[in-house]
C-alpha positions as CSV (number, residue, x, y, z in Angstrom):
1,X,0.0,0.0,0.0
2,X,1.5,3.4,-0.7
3,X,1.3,6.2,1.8
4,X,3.1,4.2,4.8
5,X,3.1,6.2,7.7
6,X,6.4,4.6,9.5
7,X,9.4,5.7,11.1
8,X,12.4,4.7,8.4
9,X,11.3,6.4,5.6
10,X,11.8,10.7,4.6
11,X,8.7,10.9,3.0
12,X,7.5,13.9,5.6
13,X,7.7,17.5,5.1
14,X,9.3,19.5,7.9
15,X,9.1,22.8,6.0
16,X,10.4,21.7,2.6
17,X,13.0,19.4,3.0
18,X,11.7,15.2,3.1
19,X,12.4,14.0,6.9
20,X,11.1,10.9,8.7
21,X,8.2,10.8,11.6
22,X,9.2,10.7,15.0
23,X,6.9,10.5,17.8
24,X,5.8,14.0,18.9
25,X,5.9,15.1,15.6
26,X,2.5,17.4,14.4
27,X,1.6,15.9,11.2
28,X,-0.5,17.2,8.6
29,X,-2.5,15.7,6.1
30,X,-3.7,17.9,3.1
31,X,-4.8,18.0,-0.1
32,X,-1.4,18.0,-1.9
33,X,-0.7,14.6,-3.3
34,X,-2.7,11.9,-3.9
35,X,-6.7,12.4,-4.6
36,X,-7.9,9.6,-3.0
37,X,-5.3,9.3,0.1
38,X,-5.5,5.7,2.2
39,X,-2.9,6.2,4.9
40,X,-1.6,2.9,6.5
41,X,0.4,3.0,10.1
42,X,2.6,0.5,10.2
43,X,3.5,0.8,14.0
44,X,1.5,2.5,16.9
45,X,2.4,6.3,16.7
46,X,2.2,9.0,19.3
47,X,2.4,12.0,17.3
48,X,1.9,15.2,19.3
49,X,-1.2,16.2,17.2
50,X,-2.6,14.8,13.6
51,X,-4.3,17.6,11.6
52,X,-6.2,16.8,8.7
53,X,-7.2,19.5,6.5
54,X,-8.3,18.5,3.4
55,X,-11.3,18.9,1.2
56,X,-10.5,15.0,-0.5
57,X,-11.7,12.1,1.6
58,X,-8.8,10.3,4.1
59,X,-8.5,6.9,5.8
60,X,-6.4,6.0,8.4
61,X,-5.6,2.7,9.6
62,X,-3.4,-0.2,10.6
63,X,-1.7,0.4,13.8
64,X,-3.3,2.6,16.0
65,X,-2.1,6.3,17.4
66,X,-1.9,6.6,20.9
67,X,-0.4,8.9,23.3
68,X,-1.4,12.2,24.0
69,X,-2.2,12.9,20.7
70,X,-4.7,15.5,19.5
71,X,-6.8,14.8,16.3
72,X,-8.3,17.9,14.4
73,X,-10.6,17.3,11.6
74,X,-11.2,20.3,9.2
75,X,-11.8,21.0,5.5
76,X,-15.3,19.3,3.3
77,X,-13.8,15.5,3.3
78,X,-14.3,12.6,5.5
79,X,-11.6,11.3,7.6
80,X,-11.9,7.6,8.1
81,X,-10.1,6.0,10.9
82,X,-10.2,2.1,10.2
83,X,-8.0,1.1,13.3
84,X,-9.3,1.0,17.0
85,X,-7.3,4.4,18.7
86,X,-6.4,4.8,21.8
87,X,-4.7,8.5,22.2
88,X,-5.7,11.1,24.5
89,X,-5.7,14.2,23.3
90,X,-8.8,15.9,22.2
91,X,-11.0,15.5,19.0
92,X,-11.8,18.4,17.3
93,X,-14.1,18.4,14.3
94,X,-14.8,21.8,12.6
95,X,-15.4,20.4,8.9
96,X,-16.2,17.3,7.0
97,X,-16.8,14.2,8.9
98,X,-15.2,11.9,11.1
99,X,-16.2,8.2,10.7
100,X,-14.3,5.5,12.8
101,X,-13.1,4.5,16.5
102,X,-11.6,7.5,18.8
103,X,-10.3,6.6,22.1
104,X,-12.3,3.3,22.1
105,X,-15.4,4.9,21.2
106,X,-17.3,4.7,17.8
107,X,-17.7,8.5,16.2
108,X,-19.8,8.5,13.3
């Protein structure tokens, strides 16, 4: 699957230059790059906050985020989380829709 969200491989932006995801890192999902984004984790993460801003439709899923994480949801497409995740953080939705298990809750 392309789109691997993992920890070996610089294909983050931290400004313009490619970099690799570390835990604490605020990532951002938009709508540059694919049209039809799937996004698979291949390890539990514990980002410092996930922002997804897009007006394209996102999934999320594999291994779960956890930690403290935030989530906030914003922009006309649906964000799709397929895995069951268990960060801590808030959940803010100000746009589109969130569809999928938050915390160990269902949020449709």
């Amino acid at each position: 699957m392309a789109n691997v969200w993992d920890t070996s491989t610089a294909d983050w932006l931290l400004g313009s230059a490619a970099s690799t995801y570390a835990d604490g890192n605020t990532v951002t999902f938009s709508d540059v790059g694919s049209a039809t984004p799937a996004v698979n984790i291949t390890a539990t993460v514990s980002p410092g906050a996930v922002k997804v801003a897009s007006a394209n439709n996102y999934t999320i899923g594999g291994s779960p985020i956890a930690g403290s994480a935030s989530l906030i949801k914003s922009g006309a497409g649906t964000l799709t989380l397929s895995g069951v995740n268990t960060y801590t953080g808030s959940t803010t939705v100000s746009g589109g829709r969130l569809v999928g298990v938050v915390g160990g809750s269902l949020n449709q």
